[in-house]
HTML snippet that shows the backbone in 3Dmol.js (N, CA, C, O; Angstrom):
<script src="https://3Dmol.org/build/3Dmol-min.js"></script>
<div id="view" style="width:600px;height:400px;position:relative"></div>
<script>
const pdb = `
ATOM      1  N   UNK A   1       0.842  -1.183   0.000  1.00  0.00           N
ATOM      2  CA  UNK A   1       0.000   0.000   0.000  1.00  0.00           C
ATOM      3  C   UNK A   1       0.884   1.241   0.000  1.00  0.00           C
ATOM      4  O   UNK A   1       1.963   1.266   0.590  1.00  0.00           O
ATOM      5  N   UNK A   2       0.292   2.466  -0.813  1.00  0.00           N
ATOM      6  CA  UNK A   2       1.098   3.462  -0.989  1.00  0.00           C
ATOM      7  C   UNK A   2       0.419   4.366  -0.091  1.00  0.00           C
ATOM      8  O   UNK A   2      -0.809   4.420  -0.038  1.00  0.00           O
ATOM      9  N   UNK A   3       1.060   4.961   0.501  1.00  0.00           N
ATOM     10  CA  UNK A   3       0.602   6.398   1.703  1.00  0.00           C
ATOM     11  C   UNK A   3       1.322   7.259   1.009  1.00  0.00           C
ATOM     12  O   UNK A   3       2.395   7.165   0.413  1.00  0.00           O
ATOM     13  N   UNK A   4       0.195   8.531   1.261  1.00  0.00           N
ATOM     14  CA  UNK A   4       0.414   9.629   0.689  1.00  0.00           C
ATOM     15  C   UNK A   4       1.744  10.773   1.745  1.00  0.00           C
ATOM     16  O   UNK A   4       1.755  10.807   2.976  1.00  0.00           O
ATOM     17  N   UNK A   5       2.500  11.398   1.032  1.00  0.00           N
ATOM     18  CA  UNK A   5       3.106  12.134   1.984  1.00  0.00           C
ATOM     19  C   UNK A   5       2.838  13.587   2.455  1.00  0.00           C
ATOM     20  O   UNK A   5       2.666  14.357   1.510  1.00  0.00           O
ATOM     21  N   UNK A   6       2.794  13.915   3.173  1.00  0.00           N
ATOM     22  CA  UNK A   6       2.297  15.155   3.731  1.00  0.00           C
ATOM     23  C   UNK A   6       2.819  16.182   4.452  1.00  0.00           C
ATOM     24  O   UNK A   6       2.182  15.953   5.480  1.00  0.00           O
ATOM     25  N   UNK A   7       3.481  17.139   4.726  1.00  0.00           N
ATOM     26  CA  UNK A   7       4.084  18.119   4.894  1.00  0.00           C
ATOM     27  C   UNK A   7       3.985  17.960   6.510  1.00  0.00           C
ATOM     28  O   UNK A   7       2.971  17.550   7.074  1.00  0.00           O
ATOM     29  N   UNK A   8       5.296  18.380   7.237  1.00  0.00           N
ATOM     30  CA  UNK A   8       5.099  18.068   8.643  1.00  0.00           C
ATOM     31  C   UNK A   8       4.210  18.857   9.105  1.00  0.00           C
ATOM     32  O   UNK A   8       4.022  20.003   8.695  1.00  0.00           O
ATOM     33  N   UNK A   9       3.547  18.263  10.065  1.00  0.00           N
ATOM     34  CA  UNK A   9       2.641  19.519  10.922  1.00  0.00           C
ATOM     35  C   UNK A   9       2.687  19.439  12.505  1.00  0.00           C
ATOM     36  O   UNK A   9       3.085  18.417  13.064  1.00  0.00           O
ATOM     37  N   UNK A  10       2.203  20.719  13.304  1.00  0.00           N
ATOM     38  CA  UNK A  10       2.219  20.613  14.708  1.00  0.00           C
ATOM     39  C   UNK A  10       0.916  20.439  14.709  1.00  0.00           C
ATOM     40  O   UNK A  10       0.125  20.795  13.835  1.00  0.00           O
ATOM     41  N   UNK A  11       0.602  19.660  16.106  1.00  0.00           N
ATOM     42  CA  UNK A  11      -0.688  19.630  16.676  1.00  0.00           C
ATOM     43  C   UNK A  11      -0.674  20.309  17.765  1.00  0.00           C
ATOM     44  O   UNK A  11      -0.061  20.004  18.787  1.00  0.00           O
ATOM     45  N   UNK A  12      -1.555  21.546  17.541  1.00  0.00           N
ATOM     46  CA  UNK A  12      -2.152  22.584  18.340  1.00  0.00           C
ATOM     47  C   UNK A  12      -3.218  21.907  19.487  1.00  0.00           C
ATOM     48  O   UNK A  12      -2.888  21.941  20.672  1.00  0.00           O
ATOM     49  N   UNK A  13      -4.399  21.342  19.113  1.00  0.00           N
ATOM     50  CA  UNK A  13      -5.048  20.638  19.990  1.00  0.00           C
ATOM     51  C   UNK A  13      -5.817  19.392  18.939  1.00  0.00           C
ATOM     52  O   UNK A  13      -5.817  19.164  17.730  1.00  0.00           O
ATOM     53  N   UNK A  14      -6.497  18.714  20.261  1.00  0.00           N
ATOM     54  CA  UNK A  14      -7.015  17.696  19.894  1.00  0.00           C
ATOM     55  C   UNK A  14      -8.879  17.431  20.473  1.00  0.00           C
ATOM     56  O   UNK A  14      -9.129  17.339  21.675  1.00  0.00           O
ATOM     57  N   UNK A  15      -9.622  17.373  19.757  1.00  0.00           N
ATOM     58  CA  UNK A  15     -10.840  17.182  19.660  1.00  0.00           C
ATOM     59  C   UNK A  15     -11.637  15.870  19.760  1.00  0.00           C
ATOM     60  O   UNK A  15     -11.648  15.489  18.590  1.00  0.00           O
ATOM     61  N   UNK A  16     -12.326  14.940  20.504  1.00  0.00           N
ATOM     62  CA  UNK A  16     -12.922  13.709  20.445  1.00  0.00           C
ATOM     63  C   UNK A  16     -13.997  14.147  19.350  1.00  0.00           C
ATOM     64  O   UNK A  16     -14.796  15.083  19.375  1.00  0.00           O
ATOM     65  N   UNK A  17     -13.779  13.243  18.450  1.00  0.00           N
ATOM     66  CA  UNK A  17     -14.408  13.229  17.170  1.00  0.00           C
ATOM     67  C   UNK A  17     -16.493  12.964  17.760  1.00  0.00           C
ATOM     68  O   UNK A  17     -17.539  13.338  17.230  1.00  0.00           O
ATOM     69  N   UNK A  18     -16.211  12.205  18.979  1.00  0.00           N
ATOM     70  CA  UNK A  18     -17.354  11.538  19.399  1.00  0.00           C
ATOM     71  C   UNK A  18     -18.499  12.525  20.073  1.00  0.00           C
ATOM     72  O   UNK A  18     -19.644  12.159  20.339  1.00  0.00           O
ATOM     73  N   UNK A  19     -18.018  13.710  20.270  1.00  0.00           N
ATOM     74  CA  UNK A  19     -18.285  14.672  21.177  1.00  0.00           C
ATOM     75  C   UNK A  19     -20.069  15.167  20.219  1.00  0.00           C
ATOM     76  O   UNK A  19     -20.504  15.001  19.079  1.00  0.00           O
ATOM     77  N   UNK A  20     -20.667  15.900  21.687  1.00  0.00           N
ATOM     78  CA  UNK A  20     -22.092  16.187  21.004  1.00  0.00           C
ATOM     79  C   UNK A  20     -22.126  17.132  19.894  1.00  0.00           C
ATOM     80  O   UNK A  20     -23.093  17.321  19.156  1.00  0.00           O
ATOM     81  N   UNK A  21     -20.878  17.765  19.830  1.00  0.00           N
ATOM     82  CA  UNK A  21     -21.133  18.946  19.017  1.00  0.00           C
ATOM     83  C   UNK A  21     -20.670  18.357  17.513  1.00  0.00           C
ATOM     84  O   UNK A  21     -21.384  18.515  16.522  1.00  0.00           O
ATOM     85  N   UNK A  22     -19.225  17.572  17.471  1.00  0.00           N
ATOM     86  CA  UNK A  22     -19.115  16.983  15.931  1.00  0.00           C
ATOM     87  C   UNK A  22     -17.350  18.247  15.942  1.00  0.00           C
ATOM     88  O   UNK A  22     -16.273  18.386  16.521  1.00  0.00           O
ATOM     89  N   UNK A  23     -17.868  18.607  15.279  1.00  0.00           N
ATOM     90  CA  UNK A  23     -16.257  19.109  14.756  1.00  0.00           C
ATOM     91  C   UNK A  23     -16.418  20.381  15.165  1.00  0.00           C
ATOM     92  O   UNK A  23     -15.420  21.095  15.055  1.00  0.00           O
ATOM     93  N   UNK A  24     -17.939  21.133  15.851  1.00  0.00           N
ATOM     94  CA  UNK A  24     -17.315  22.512  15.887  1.00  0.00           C
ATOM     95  C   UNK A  24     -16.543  23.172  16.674  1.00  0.00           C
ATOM     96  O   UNK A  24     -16.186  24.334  16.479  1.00  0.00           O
ATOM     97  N   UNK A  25     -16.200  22.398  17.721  1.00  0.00           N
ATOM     98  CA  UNK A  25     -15.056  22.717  18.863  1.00  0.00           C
ATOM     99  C   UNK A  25     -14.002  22.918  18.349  1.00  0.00           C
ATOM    100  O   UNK A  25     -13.388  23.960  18.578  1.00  0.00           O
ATOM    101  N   UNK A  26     -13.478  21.849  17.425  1.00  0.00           N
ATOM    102  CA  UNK A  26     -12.302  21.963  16.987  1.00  0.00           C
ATOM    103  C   UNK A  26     -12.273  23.515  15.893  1.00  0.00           C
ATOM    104  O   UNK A  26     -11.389  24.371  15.928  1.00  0.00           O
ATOM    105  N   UNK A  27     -13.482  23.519  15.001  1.00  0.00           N
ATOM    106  CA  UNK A  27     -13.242  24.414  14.052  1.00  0.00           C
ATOM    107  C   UNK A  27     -13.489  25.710  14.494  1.00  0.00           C
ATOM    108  O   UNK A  27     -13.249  26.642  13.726  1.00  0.00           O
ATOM    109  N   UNK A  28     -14.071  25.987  15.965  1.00  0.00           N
ATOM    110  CA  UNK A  28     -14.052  27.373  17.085  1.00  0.00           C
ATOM    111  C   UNK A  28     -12.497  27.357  17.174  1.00  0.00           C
ATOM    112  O   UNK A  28     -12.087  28.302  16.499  1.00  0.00           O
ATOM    113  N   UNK A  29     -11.726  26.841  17.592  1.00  0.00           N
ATOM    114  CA  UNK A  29     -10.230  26.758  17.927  1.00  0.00           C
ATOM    115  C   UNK A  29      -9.805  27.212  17.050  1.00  0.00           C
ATOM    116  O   UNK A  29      -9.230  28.254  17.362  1.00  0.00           O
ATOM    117  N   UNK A  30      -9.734  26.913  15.581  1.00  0.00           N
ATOM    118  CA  UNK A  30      -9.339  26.815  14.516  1.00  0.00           C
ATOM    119  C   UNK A  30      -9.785  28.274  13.869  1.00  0.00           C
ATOM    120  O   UNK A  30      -8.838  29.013  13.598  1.00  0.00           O
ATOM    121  N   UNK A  31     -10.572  28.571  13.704  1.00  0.00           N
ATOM    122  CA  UNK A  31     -10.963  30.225  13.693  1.00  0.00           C
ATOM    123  C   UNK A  31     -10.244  31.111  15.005  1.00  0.00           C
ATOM    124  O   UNK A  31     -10.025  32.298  14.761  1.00  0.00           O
ATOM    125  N   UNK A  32      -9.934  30.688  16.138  1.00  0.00           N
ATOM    126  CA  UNK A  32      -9.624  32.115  16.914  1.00  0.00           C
ATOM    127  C   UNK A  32      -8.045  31.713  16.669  1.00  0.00           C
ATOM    128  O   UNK A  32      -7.318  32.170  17.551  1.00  0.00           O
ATOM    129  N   UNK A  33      -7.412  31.009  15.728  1.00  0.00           N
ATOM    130  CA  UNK A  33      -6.230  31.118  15.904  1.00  0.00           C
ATOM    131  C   UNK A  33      -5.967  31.463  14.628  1.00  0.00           C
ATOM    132  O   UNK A  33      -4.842  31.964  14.622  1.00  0.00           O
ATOM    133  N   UNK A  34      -6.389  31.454  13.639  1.00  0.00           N
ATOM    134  CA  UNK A  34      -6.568  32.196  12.323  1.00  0.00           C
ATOM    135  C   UNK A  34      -6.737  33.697  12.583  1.00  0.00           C
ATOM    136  O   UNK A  34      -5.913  34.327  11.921  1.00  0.00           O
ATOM    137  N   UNK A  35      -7.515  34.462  13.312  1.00  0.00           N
ATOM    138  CA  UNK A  35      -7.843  35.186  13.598  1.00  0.00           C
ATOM    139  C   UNK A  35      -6.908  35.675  14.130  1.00  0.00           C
ATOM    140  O   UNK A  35      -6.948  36.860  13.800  1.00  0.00           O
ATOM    141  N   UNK A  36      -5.446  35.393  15.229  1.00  0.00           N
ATOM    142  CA  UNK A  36      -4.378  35.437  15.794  1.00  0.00           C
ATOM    143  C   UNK A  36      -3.496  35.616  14.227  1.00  0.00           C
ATOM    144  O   UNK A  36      -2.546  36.397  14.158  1.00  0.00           O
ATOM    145  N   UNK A  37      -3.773  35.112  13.489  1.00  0.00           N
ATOM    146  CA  UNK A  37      -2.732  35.415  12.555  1.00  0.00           C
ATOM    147  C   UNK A  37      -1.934  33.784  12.517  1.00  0.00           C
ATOM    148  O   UNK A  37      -0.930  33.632  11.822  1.00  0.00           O
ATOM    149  N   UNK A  38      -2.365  32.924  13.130  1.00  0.00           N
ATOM    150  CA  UNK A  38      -1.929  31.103  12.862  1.00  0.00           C
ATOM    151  C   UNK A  38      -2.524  30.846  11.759  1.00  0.00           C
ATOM    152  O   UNK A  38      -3.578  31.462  11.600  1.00  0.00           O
ATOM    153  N   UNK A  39      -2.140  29.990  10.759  1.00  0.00           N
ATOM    154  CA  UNK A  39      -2.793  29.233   9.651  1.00  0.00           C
ATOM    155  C   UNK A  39      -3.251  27.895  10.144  1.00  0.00           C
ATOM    156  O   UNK A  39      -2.797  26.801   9.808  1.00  0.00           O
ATOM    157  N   UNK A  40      -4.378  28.183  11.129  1.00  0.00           N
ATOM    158  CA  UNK A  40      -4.286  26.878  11.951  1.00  0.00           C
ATOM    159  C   UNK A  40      -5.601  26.255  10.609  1.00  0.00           C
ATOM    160  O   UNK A  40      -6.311  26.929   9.863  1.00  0.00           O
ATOM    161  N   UNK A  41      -5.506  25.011  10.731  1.00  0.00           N
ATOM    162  CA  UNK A  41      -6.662  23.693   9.671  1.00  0.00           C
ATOM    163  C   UNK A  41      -7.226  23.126  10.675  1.00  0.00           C
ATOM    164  O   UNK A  41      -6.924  23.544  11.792  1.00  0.00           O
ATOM    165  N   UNK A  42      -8.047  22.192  10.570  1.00  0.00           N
ATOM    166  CA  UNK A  42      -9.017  21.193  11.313  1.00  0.00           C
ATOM    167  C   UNK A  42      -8.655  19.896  10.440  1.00  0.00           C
ATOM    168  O   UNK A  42      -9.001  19.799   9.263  1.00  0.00           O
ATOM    169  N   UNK A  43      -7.896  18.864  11.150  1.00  0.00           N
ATOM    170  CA  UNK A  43      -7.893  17.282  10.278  1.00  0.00           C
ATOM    171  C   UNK A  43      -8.634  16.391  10.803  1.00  0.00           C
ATOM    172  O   UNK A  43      -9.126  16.590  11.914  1.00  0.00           O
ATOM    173  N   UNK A  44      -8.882  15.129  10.046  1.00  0.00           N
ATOM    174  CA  UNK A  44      -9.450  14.155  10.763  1.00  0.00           C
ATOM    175  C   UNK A  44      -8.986  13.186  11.243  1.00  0.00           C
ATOM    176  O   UNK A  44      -9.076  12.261  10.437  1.00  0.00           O
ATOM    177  N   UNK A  45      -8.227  12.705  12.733  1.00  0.00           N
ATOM    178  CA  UNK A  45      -7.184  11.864  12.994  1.00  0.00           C
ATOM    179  C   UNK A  45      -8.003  10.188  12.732  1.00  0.00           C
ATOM    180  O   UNK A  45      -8.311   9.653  13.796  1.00  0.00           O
ATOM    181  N   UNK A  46      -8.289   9.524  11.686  1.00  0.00           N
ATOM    182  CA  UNK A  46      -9.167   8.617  11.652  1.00  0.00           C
ATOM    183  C   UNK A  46      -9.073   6.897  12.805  1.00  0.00           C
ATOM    184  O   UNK A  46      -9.873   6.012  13.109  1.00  0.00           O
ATOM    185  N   UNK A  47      -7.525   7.225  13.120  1.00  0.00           N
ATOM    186  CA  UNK A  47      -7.319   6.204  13.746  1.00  0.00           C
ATOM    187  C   UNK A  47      -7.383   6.538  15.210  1.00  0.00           C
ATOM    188  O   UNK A  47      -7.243   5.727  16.126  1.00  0.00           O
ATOM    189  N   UNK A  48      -7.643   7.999  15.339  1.00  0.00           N
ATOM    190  CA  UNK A  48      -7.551   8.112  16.997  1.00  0.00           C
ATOM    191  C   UNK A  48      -8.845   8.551  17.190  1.00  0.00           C
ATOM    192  O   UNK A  48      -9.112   8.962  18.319  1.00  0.00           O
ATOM    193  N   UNK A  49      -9.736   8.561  16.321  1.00  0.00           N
ATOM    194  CA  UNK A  49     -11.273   9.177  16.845  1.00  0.00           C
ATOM    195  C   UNK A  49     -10.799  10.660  17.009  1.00  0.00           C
ATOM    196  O   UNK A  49     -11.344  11.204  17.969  1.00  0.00           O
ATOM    197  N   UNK A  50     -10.037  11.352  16.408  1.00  0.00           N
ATOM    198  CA  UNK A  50      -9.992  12.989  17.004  1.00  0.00           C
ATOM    199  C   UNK A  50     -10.222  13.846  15.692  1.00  0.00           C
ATOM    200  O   UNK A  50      -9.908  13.467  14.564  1.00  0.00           O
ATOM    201  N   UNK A  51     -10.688  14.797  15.937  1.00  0.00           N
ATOM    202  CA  UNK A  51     -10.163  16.153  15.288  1.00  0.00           C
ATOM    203  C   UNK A  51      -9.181  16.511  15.815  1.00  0.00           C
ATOM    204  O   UNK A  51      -8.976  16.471  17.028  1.00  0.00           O
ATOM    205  N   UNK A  52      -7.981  17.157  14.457  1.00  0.00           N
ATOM    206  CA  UNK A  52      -6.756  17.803  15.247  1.00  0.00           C
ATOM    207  C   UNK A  52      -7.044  19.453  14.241  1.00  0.00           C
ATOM    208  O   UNK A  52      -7.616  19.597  13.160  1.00  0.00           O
ATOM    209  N   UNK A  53      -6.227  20.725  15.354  1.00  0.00           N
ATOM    210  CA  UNK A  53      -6.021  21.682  15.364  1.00  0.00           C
ATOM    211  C   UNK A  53      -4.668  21.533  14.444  1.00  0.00           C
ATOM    212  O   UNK A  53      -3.842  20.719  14.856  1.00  0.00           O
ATOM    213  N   UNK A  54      -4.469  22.007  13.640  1.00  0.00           N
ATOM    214  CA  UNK A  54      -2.670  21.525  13.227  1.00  0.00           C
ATOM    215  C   UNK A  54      -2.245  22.913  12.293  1.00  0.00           C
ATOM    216  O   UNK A  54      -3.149  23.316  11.561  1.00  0.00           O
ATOM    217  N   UNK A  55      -1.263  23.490  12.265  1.00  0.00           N
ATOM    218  CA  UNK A  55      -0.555  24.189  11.546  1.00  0.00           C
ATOM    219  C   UNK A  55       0.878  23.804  11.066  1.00  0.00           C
ATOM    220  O   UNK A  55       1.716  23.655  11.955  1.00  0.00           O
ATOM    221  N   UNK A  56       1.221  23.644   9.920  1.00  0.00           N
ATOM    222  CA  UNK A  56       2.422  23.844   8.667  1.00  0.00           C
ATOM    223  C   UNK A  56       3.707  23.624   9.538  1.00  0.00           C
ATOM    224  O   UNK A  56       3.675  24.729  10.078  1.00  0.00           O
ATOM    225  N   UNK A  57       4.569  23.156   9.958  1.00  0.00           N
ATOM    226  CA  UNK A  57       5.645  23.357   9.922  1.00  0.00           C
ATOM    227  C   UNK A  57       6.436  24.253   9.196  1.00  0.00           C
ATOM    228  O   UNK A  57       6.747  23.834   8.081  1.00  0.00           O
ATOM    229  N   UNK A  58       6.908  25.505   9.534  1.00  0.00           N
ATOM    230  CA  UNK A  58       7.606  26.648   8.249  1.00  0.00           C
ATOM    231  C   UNK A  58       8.707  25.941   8.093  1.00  0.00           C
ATOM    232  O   UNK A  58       9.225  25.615   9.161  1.00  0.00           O
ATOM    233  N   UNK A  59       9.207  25.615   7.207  1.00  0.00           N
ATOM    234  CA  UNK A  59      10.436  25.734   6.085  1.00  0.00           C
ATOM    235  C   UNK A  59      10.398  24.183   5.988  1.00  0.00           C
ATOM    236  O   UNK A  59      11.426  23.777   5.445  1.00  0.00           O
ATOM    237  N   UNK A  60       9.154  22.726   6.500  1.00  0.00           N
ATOM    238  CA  UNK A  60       9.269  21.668   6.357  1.00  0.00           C
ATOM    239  C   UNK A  60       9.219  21.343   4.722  1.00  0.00           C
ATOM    240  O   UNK A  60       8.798  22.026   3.788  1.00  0.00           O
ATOM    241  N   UNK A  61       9.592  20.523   4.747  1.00  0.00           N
ATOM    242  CA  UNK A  61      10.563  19.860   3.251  1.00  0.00           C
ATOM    243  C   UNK A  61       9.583  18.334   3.291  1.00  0.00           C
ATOM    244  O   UNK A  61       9.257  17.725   4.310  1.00  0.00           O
ATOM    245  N   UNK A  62       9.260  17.975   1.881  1.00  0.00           N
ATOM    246  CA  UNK A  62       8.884  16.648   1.839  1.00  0.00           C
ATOM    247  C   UNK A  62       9.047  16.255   0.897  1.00  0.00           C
ATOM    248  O   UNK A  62       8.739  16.620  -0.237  1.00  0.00           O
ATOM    249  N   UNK A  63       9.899  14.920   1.549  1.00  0.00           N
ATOM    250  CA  UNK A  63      10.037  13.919   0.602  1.00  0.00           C
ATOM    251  C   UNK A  63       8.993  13.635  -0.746  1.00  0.00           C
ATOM    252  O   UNK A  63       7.776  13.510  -0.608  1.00  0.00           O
ATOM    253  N   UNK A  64       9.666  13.561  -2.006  1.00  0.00           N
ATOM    254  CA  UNK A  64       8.800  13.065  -2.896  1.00  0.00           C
ATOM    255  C   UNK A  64       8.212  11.271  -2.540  1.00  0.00           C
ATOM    256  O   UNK A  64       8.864  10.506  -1.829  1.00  0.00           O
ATOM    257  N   UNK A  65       7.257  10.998  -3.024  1.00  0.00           N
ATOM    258  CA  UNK A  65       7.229   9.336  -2.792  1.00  0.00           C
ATOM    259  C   UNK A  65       7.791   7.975  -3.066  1.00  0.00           C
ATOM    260  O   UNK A  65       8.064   7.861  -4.261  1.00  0.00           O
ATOM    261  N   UNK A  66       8.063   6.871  -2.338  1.00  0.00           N
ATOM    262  CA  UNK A  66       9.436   6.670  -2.621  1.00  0.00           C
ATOM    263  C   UNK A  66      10.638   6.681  -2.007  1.00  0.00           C
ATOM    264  O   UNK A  66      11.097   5.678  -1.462  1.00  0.00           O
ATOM    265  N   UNK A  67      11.294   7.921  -2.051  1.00  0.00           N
ATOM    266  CA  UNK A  67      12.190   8.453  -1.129  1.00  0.00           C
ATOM    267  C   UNK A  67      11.832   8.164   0.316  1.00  0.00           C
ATOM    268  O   UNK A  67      11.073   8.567   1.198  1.00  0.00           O
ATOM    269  N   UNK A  68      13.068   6.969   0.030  1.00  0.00           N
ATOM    270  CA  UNK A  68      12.739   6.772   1.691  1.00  0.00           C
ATOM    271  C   UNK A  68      14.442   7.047   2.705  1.00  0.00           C
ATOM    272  O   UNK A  68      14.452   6.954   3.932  1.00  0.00           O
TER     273      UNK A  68
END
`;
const viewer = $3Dmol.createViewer("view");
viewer.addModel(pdb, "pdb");
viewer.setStyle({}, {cartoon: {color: "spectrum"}});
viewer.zoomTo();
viewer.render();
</script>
């Protein structure tokens, strides 16, 4: 199986996917740190049940695929 590669990222916070609200906790977070001037995203951690908060690593480098 081929996995896709993806640019490093930090995780800002973490969200239970299970929660009553669904994703908008995470995507409230995710707006007041945009709003701060963060390029913060909302992902879907599928294997941990979470929403993650995550922003870019600056100057991260990625491997083409393959390159291991």
């Amino acid at each position: 199986m081929t996995r896709a590669r993806t640019a490093p990222r930090t995780v800002l916070r973490r969200f239970p996917a299970g929660g009553p609200r669904g994703s908008l906790p995470a995507e409230e977070f995710a707006r007041a740190r945009r709003d701060e001037g963060t390029p913060a995203e909302v992902v879907m951690d599928l294997a941990g049940d979470l929403f993650l908060v995550v922003v870019a690593r600056p100057g991260a480098l990625v491997s083409p695929a393959g390159d291991e």
